[in-house]
N, C-alpha and C positions, 0 to 999 in steps of 0.2 A: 419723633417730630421730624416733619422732610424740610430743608435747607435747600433753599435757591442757590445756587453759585453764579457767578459772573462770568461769561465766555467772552475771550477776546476774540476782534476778527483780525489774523495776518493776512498778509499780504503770500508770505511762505515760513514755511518751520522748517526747512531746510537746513538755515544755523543754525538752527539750534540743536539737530538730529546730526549734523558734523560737529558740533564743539561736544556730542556727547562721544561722539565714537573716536573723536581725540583722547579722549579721557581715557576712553578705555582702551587704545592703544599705546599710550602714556603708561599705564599700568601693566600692559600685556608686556612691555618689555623692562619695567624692571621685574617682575616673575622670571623671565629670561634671562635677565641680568643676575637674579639669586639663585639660577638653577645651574651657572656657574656655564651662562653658554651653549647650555644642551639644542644642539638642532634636531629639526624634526618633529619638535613640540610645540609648535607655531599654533595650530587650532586649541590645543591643549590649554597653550599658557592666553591666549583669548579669552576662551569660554569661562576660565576661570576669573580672569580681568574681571569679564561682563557680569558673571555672578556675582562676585564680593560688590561690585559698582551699580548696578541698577537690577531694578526687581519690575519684572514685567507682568502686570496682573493679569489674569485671566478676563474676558470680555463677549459679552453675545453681541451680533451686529445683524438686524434685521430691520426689511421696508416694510412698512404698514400703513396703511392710510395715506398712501403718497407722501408718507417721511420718514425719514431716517432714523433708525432709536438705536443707538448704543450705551451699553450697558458694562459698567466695568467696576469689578469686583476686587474694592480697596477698604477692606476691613481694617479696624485700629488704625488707621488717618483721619485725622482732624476733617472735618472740610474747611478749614480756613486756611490750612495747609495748600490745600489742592489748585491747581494752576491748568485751567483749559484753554487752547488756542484751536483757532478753525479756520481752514480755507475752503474755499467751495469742494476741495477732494478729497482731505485730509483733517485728522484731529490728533492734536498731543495732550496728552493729560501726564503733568509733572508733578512731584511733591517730595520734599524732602522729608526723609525717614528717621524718626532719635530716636534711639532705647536706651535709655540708662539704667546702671544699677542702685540705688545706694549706699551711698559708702559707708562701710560697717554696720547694715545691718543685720548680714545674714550671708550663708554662704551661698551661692549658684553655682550649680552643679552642671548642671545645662541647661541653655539659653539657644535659642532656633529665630528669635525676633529681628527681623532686617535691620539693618542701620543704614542708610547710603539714599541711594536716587529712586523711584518709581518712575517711570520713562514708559511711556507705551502710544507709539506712531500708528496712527490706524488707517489705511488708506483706503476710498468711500467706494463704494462699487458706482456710486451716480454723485452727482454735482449735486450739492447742494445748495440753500440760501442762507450762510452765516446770520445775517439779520433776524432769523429766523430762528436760533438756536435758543437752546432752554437749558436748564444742568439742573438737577434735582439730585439732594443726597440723603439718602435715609438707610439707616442701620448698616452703613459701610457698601452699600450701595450707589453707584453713580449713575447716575441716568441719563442719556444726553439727547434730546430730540431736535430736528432741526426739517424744516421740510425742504424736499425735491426741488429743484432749480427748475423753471420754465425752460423750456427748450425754444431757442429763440429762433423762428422761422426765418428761411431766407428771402432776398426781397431783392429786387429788380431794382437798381438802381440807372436813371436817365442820367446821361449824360452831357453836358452842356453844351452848345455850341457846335452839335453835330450835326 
């Protein structure tokens, strides 16, 4: 069964693309902080931050029909979960990720299931018309269509009193 989702339109997602890379520099330095100081591992203890911290799904981003379709591949999320925001250039698809075990009923041996943020900023090759956007979700599939923004011709404007 495919699922509507709701797209907000911002204004920018810019805060929200900085309070995440706070987080993850929050985290990159206590890794730093437990490795007892080690310099030198600066992209190291990052990359690791950004791992344990946000999981960025895989995505196709194609124009067709004078719109924009992207597509982003978030298997085992809710769509109720799922959080889209759009600006004419840009789109953020968030969602926060749980796995849990339960307790006592079995041992886990290994376990590979994210727990933490889905974050993925996708920046548009053309302007698009937010009002215009769609979100469809089926079998962990996100679908996002939105069509091309008119391109607003220039225009000769008279000036008064000359």
């Amino acid at each position: 069964m495919e699922t509507s989702l709701p797209v907000r339109k911002s204004v920018s997602i810019f805060g929200e693309m900085e309070r995440m890379r706070e987080q993850i520099m929050k985290r990159a330095f206590e890794i730093f902080d437990g490795n007892g100081h080690t310099l030198g591992r600066d992209l190291d203890d990052w990359l690791k931050a950004e791992k344990e911290l946000v999981w960025q799904p895989a995505i196709e981003l194609e124009e067709k029909e004078n719109k924009i379709q992207l597509q982003v591949a978030v298997p085992g999320v809710d769509a109720k979960d799922i959080d889209i925001e759009m600006t004419p250039e840009e789109v953020l698809v968030k969602a926060e990720i749980q796995h849990k075990h339960e307790e006592n009923k079995s041992n886990v041996y290994a376990c590979e299931f994210a727990t933490g943020n889905l974050f993925r900023a996708v920046r548009l090759p053309k302007k698009i018309d937010p009002d215009s956007a769609k979100a469809e979700f089926k079998d962990g599939m996100l679908r996002l269509t939105a069509d091309i923004a008119r391109e607003s011709q220039p225009r000769k404007i008279q000036l008064e009193g000359a």
